[in-house]
C-alpha positions in Angstrom: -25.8 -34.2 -19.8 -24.7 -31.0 -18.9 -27.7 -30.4 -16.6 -26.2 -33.7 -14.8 -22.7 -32.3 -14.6 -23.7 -28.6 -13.2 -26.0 -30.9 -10.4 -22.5 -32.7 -9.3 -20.7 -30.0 -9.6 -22.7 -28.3 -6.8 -22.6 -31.1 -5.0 -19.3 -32.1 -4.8 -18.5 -27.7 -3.5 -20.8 -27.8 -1.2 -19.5 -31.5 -0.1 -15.6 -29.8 0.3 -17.4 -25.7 0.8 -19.0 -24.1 3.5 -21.8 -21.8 2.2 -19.6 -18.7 3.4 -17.0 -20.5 1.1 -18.7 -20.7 -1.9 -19.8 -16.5 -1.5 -16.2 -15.0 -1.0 -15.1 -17.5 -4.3 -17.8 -15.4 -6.3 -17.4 -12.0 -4.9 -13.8 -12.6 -4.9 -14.2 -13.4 -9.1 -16.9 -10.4 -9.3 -14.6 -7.7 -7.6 -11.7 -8.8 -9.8 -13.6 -8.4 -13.2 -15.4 -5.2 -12.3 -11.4 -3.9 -11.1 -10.6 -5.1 -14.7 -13.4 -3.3 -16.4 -12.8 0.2 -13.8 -8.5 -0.1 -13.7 -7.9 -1.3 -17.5 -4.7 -2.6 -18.0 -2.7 -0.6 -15.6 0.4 -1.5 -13.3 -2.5 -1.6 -10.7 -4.5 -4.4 -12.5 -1.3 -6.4 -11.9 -2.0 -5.9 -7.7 -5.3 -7.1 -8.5 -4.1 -10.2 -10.3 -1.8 -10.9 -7.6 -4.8 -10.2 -5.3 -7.0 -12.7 -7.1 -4.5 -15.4 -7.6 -3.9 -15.6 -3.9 -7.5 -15.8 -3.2 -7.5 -18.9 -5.8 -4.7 -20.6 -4.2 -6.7 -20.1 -1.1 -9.1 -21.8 -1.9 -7.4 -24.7 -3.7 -5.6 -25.5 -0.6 -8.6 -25.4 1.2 -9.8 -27.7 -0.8 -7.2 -29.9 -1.6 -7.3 -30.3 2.6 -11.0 -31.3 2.7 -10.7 -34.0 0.1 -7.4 -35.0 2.4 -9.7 -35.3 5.8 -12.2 -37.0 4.0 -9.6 -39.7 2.6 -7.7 -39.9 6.0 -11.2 -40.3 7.5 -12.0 -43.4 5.2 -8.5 -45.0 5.7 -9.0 -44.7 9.8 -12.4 -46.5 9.3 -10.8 -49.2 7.3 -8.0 -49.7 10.2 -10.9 -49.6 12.8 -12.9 -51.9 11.3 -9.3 -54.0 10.9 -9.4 -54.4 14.2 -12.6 -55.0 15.3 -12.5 -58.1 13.3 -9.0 -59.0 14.6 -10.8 -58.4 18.1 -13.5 -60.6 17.0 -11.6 -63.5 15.6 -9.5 -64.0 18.8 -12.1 -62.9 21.5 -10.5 -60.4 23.2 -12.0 -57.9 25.3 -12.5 -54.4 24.3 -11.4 -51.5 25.9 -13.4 -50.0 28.8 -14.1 -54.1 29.6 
């Protein structure tokens, strides 16, 4: 089971992530633990956080914007093939004929 999860996991972010993507998330995550490990809790770990949750919000948008292209992109195919079967059903020409 979670074999099957971790699989569609990696599917769906590289479905929505470019392979550049996916490397700045983890070095992005690696640099902010090992500034957590190196700072401590210090007024400057607070930059860092601030840092970090930018990155993270980011990404989420990018995100959140690929899974909205993909949806538009299945709604415009819907409409499209709307009207190829109006276009069919009363034999009118297309365009370009």
């Amino acid at each position: 089971m979670r074999k099957h999860f971790n699989s569609r996991l990696i599917a769906v972010m590289r479905k929505h992530f470019d392979s550049w993507s996916i490397v700045v998330i983890g070095l992005t995550l690696v640099l902010f633990i090992v500034a957590l490990f190196i700072q401590g809790l210090t007024h400057d770990l607070l930059l860092e956080a601030g840092v970090f949750l930018v990155s993270v919000k980011l990404i989420l948008m990018s995100y959140k914007n690929s899974v909205h292209a993909v949806e538009m992109e299945e709604r415009l195919e819907q409409i499209y093939d709307l009207l190829r079967a109006m276009r069919n059903s009363s034999h009118l020409p297309e365009a370009g004929d």
